[in-house]
C-alpha positions as CSV (number, residue, x, y, z in Angstrom):
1,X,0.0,0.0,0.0
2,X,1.4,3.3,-0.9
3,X,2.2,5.6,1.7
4,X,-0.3,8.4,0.9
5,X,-3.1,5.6,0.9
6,X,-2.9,4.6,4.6
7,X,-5.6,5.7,7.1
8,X,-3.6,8.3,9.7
9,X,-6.5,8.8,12.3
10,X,-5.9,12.7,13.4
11,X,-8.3,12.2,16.4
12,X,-7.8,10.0,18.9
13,X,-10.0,8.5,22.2
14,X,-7.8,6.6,25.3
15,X,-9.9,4.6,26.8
16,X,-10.0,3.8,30.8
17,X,-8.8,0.7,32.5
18,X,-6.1,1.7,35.5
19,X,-3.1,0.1,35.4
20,X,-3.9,-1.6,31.6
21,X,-3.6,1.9,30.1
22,X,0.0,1.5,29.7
23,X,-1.4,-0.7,27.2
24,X,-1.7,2.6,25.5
25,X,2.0,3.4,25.3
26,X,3.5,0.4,23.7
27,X,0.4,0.2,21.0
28,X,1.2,3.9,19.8
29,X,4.6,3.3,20.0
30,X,4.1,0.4,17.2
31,X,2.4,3.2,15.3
32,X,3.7,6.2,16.1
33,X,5.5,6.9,12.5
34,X,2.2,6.7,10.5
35,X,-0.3,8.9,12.9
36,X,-1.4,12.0,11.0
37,X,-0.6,15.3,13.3
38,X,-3.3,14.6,16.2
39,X,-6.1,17.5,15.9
40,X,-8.4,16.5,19.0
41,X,-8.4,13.8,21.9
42,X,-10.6,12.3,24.6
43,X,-9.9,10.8,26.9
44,X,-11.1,9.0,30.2
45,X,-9.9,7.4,33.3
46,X,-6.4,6.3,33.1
47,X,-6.7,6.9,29.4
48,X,-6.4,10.7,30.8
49,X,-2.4,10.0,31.9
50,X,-1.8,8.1,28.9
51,X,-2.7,11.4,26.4
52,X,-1.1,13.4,29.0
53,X,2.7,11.2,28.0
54,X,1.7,11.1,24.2
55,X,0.8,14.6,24.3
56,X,4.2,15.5,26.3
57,X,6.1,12.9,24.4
58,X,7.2,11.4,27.9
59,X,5.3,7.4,27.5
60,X,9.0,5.9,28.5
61,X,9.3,8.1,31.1
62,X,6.0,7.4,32.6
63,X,6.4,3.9,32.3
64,X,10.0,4.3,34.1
65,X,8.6,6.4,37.1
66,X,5.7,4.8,37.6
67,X,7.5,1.2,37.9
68,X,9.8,2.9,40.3
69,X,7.1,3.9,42.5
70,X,5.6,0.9,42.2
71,X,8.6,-1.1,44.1
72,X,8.8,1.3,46.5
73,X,5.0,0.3,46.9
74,X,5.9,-3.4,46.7
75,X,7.9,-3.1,50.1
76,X,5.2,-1.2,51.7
77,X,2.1,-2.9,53.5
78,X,0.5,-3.1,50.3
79,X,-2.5,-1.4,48.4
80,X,-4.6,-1.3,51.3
81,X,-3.5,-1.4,55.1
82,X,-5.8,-0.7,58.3
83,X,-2.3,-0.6,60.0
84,X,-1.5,2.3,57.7
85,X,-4.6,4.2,58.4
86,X,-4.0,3.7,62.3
87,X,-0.7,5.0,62.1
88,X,-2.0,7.9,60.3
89,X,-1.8,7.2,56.8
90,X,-4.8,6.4,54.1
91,X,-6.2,3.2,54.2
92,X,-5.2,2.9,50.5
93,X,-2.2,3.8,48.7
94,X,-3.9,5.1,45.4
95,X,-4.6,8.6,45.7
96,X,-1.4,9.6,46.8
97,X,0.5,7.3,44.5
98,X,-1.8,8.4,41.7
99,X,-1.1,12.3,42.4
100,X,2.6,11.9,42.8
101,X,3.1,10.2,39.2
102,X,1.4,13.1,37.8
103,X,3.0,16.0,39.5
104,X,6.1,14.8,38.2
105,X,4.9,14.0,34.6
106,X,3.8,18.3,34.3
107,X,7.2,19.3,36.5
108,X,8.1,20.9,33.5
109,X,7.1,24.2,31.8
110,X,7.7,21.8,28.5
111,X,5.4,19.0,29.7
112,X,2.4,22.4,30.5
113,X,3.2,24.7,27.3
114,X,2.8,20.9,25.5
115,X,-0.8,20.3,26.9
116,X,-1.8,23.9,26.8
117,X,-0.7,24.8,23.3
118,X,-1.5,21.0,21.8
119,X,-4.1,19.7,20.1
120,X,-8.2,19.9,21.3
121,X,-8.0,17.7,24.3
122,X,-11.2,16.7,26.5
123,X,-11.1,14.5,29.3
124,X,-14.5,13.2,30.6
125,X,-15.6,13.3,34.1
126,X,-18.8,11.7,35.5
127,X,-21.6,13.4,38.3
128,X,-22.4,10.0,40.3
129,X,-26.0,9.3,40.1
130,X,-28.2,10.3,43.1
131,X,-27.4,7.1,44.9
132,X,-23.9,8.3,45.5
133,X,-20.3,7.6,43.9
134,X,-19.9,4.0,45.1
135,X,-23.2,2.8,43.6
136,X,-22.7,4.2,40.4
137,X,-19.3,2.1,40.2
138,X,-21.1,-0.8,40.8
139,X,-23.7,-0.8,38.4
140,X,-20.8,-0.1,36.0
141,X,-18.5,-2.7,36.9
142,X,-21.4,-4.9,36.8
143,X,-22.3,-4.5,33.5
144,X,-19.8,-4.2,31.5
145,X,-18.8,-7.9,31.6
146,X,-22.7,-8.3,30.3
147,X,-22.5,-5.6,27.7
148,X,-19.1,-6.9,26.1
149,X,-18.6,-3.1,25.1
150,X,-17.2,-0.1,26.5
151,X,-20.3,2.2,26.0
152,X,-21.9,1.4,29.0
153,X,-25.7,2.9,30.0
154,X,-26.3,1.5,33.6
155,X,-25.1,4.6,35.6
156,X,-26.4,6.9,33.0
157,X,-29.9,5.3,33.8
158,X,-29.3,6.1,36.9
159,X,-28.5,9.1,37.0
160,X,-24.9,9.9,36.4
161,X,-24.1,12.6,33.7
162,X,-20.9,13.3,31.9
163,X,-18.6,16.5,32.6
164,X,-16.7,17.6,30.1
165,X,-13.2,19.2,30.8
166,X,-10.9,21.7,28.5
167,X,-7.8,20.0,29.4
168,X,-5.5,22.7,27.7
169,X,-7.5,25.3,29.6
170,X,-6.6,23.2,33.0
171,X,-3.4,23.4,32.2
172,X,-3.3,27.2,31.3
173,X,-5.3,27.9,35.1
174,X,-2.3,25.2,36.7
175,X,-5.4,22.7,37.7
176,X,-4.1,19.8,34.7
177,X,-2.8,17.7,37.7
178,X,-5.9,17.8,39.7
179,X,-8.0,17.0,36.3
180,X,-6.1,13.8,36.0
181,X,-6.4,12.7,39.2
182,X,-10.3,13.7,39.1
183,X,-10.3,11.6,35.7
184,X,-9.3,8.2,37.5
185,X,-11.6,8.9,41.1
186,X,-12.9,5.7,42.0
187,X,-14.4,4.9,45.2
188,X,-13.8,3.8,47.7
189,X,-9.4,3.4,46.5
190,X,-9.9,7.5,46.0
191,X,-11.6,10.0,48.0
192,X,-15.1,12.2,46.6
193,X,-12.9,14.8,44.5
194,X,-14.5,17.9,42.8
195,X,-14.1,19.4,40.0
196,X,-15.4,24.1,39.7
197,X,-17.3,22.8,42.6
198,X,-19.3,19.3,41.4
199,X,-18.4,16.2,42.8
200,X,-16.9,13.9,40.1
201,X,-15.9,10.6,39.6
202,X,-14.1,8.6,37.2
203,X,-16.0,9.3,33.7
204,X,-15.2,5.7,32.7
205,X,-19.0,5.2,34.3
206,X,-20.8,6.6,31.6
207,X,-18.6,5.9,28.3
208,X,-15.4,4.1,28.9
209,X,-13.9,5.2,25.5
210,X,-16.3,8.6,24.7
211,X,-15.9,9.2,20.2
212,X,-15.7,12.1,18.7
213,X,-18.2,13.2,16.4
214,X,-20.3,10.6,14.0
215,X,-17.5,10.6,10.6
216,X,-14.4,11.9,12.3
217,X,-12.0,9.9,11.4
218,X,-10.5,8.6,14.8
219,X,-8.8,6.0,16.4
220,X,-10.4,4.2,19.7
221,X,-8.0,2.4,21.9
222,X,-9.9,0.3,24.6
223,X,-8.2,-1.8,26.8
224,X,-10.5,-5.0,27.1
225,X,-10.8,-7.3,24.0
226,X,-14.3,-6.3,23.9
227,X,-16.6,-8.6,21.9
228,X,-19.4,-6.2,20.9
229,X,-17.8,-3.4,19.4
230,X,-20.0,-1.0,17.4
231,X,-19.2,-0.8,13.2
232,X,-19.9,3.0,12.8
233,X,-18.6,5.0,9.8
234,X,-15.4,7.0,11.2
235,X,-14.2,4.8,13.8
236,X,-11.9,2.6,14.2
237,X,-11.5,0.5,17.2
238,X,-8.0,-0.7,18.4
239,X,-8.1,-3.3,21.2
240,X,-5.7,-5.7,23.5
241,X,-5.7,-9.0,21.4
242,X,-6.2,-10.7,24.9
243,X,-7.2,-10.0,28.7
244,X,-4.3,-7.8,30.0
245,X,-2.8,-9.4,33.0
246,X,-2.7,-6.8,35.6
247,X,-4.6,-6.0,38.5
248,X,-6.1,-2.2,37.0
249,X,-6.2,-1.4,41.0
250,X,-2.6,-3.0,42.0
251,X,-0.3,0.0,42.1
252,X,2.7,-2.4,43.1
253,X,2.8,-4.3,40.4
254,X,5.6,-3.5,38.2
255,X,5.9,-6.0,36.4
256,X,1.9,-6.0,35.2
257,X,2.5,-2.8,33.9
258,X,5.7,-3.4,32.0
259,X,3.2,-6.7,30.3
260,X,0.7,-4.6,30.1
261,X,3.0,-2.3,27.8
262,X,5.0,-4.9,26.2
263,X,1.9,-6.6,25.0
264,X,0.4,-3.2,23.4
265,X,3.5,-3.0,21.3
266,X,2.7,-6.4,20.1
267,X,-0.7,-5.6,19.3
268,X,0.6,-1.9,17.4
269,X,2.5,-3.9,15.7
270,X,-0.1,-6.3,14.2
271,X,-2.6,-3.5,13.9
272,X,0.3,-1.6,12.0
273,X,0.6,-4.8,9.3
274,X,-3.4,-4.2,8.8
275,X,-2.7,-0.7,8.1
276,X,-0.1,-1.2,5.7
277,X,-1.1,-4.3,4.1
């Protein structure tokens, strides 16, 4: 196929899935070279830390610092301790761990001028349902095992509504960090965060992988081989070829993530032969 004839996908969506997003990372790495100049991105969940390295051009790094935190975790008392949270400390490690990963991703005026000044970038929130944060995850996690797809509508029947954040306009007011954290809030591992004033939770609750308008031409990375995934004119979905074996709540496990990634450049790399075929 000639150059000039392969599909380049300018827009792209990062799905959510914790600790499977570094999925993310090694897939566009096996593409990188034939990605047109990205115009817009959503993104959700974890999928929110994953645009923030391709936007920044840091994926290796992330995957570096985050493993490194992750074996300082490792010799901890683990993702959850009671005697942690007697001593003081938060009953789990997340939230912190979480926070500090980020802070040093944007401690750079290169990493904030990159996310300000870059491409259209949304990252979806969710307003839990009126029976409160932790029954919204529920009825999500519940059914998305059913539904084989990532557009879920349980907490939207609910109740739950999406909230839709500028994410170069975060970073222009300094608040990008606390947007990504927001993006990944999942009770009961991460406290009720807020976002201008409106509790928020992870936006993986109401659309784990959110499009872009009907016949942009986009490229949705999910990170569950879903089974049900839509056929809808301008999208193309890109997905793990198997489960991805990590714990998406185990933030000591370095070695999942470093799979996790490892197996995503094995799938960019098939996906790339289906390009270029």
């Amino acid at each position: 196929m000639k150059q000039s004839e392969i599909q380049r996908f300018p827009n792209l969506v990062f799905g959510g899935g914790g600790t499977r997003c570094f999925w993310h990372g090694g897939f566009l790495g096996s593409i990188y070279d034939l990605l047109a100049p990205t115009q817009k991105i959503n993104a959700v969940s974890g999928g929110a830390l994953s645009a923030l390295a391709y936007v920044t051009k840091q994926e290796a790094r992330l995957l570096d610092i985050t493993g490194s935190h992750f074996d300082v975790a490792a010799g901890g008392p683990g993702n959850m301790s009671w005697a942690r949270r007697r001593s003081g400390g938060d009953l789990f490690i997340h939230q912190v761990l979480y926070r500090t990963i980020v802070s040093i991703m944007m401690d750079n005026a290169a990493a904030v001028e990159a996310i300000a000044e870059g491409p259209q970038f949304t990252v979806q929130l969710a307003k839990p349902s009126r029976y409160g944060a932790l029954a919204t995850v529920l009825a999500y996690a519940a059914e998305v095992p059913a539904r084989g797809s990532p557009h879920v509508r349980a907490a939207r029947r609910m109740g739950a509504v999406p909230v839709y954040v500028d994410a170069r306009q975060a970073a222009r007011e300094g608040r990008f960090v606390d947007l990504v954290v927001a993006a990944a809030s999942s009770p009961p591992v991460f406290d009720q965060l807020f976002w201008d004033g409106v509790a928020v939770i992870d936006g993986g609750v109401v659309d784990n992988a959110f499009p872009h308008e009907e016949g942009e031409d986009q490229l949705i990375m999910v990170t569950r081989p879903y089974p049900k995934l839509p056929v809808i004119e301008g999208r193309t979905y890109a997905k793990p070829s198997r489960k991805i074996a990590t714990n998406k709540l185990d933030f000591t496990d370095r070695a999942g993530i470093e799979a996790a990634w490892k197996q995503g450049m094995d799938d960019g790399a098939a996906f790339r032969a289906t390009l270029t075929a």
